[in-house]
N, C-alpha and C positions, 0 to 999 in steps of 0.2 A: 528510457524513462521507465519509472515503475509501475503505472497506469495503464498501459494502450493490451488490448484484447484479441483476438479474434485466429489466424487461424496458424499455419506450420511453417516452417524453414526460413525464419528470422533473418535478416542481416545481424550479424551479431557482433557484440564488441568482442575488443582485445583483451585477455584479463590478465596480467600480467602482475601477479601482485609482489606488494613491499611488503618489508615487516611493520612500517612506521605507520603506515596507511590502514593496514591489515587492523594495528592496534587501536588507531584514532576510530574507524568503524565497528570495532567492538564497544570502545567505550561513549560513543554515541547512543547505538539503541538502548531502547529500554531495560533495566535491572533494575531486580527487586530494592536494590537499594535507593534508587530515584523514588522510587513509589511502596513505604512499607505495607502498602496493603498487599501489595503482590507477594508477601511469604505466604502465604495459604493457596495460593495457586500454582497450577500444574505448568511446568514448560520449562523456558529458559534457551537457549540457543538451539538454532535449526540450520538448516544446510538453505543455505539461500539457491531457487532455481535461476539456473546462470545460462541457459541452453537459451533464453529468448524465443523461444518455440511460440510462442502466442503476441506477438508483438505487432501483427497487422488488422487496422482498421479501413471498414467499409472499403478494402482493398489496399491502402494505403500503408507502404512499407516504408519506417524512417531508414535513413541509411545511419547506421551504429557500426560497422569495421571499422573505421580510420578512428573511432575513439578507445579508451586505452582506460580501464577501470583497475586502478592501486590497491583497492579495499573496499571489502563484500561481505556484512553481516548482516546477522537474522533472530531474533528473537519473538516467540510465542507461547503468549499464557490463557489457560483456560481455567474457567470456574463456571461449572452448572450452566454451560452452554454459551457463557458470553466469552468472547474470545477478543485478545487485543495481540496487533502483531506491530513489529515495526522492523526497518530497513533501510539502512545507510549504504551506500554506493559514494566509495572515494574515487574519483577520477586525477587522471596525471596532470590538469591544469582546471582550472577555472574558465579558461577558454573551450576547453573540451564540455564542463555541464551545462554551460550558456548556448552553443551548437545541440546540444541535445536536448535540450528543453524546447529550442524554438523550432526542431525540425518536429516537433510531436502535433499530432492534430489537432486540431480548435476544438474547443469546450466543445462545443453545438455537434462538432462530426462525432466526436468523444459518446459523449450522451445518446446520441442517435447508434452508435454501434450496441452499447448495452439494451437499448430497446427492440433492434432487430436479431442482433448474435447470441443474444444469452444461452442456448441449448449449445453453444458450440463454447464457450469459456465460463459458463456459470456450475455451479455445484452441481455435480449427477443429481435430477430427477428433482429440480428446483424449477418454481415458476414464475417470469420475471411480472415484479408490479410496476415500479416506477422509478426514474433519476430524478436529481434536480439537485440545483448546483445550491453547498453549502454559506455562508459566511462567515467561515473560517479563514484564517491566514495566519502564515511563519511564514519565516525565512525571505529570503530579498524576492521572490516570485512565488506564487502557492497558488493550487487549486485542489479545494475540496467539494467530496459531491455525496450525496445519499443515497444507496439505492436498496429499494424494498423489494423483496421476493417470499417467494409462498416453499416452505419444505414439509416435511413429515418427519416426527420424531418417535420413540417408543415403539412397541410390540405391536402397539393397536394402530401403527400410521397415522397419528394425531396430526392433525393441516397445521401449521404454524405460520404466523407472518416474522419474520425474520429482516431485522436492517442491518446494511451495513454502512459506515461511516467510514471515508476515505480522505486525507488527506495528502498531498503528494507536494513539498518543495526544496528547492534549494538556497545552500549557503555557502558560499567560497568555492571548494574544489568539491561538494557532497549534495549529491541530492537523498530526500531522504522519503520514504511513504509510510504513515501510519493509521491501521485498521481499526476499528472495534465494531463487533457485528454481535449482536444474540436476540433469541427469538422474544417477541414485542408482548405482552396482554392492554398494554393503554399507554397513550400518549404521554403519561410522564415516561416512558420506559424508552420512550423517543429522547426524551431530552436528558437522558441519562448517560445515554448511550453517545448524546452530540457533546456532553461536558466531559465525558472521559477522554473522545478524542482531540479534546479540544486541551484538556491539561497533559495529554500525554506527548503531542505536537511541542506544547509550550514548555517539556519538562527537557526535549530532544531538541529544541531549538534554542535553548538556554546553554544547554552543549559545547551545541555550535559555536556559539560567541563567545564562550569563555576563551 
């Protein structure tokens, strides 16, 4: 799953990729053509982390070898520090995302690992504030959650409060997670920040369906 945090040497999936799979998760995530406001921002395809190096919570290792991922993309754009990323995982059955979905920890164990781990999977030199789970939803199963933390920006180490907004689901053979995080000055910048990932979900779940 795309979510789960904490510390090193993963059970890891199989990556075995198609070209057919390879192509349906490019043309899943996000591009500037879904959303034309994205030509004026920085980014565009990144190299998705496939090493599962961070996949254990509050101790708890899913088991992911016996499953088998077809297609692995990644896409990320920046503007004046607000950042939206998104990621599509094709798996070789439908039966394979349904196993891996439901071997992942409970909201509550979830939540509770960003509360205690954060120095050990959050941004270098970032201070955790708060979770709490979104009302957000796609795709046949989803879980979205908020989480606030404290950075430093510029020459002069300016304190920032910074959110980020997660949502993670799946649809057919694809699970999918989509970010948007940048630093806050007032609560509409809260709800800015929950309608972008909230139309960028519904742009990349729209996708899926078609």
């Amino acid at each position: 799953m795309l979510l789960c945090a904490g510390s090193a040497l993963a059970d890891n999936y199989q990556y075995r990729f198609v070209g057919a799979d390879q192509a349906a998760a490019r043309h899943i995530v996000l591009q500037p053509s879904d959303l034309p406001a994205l030509s004026s921002w920085k980014g565009g395809f990144v190299k998705p982390d496939e090493t599962r190096s961070n996949d254990r919570c509050n101790g708890y290792l899913p088991k992911e070898s016996d499953l088998v991922v077809t297609g692995d993309k990644e896409t990320r754009y920046s503007l004046n520090g607000f950042t939206i990323d998104t990621q599509a995982s094709v798996f070789r059955s439908a039966t394979m995302v349904a196993t891996d979905w439901s071997r992942q920890p409970k909201p509550s164990a979830l939540m509770q690992c960003f509360r205690s781990d954060w120095p050990t999977y959050g941004p270098k030199g970032t201070k955790f504030g708060s979770v709490a789970r979104l009302p957000l939803h796609a795709g046949t199963h989803s879980l979205a959650f908020q989480i606030v933390f404290w950075g430093t920006e510029g020459a002069a180490k300016r304190r920032v409060r910074v959110i980020m907004d997660v949502v993670a689901f799946l649809r057919g053979r694809t699970e999918v997670s989509v970010m948007a995080a940048a630093p806050t000055l007032s609560a509409n910048d809260d709800t800015v920040i929950r309608a972008v990932v909230a139309r960028v979900s519904g742009i990349v779940d729209a996708k899926l369906r078609a």
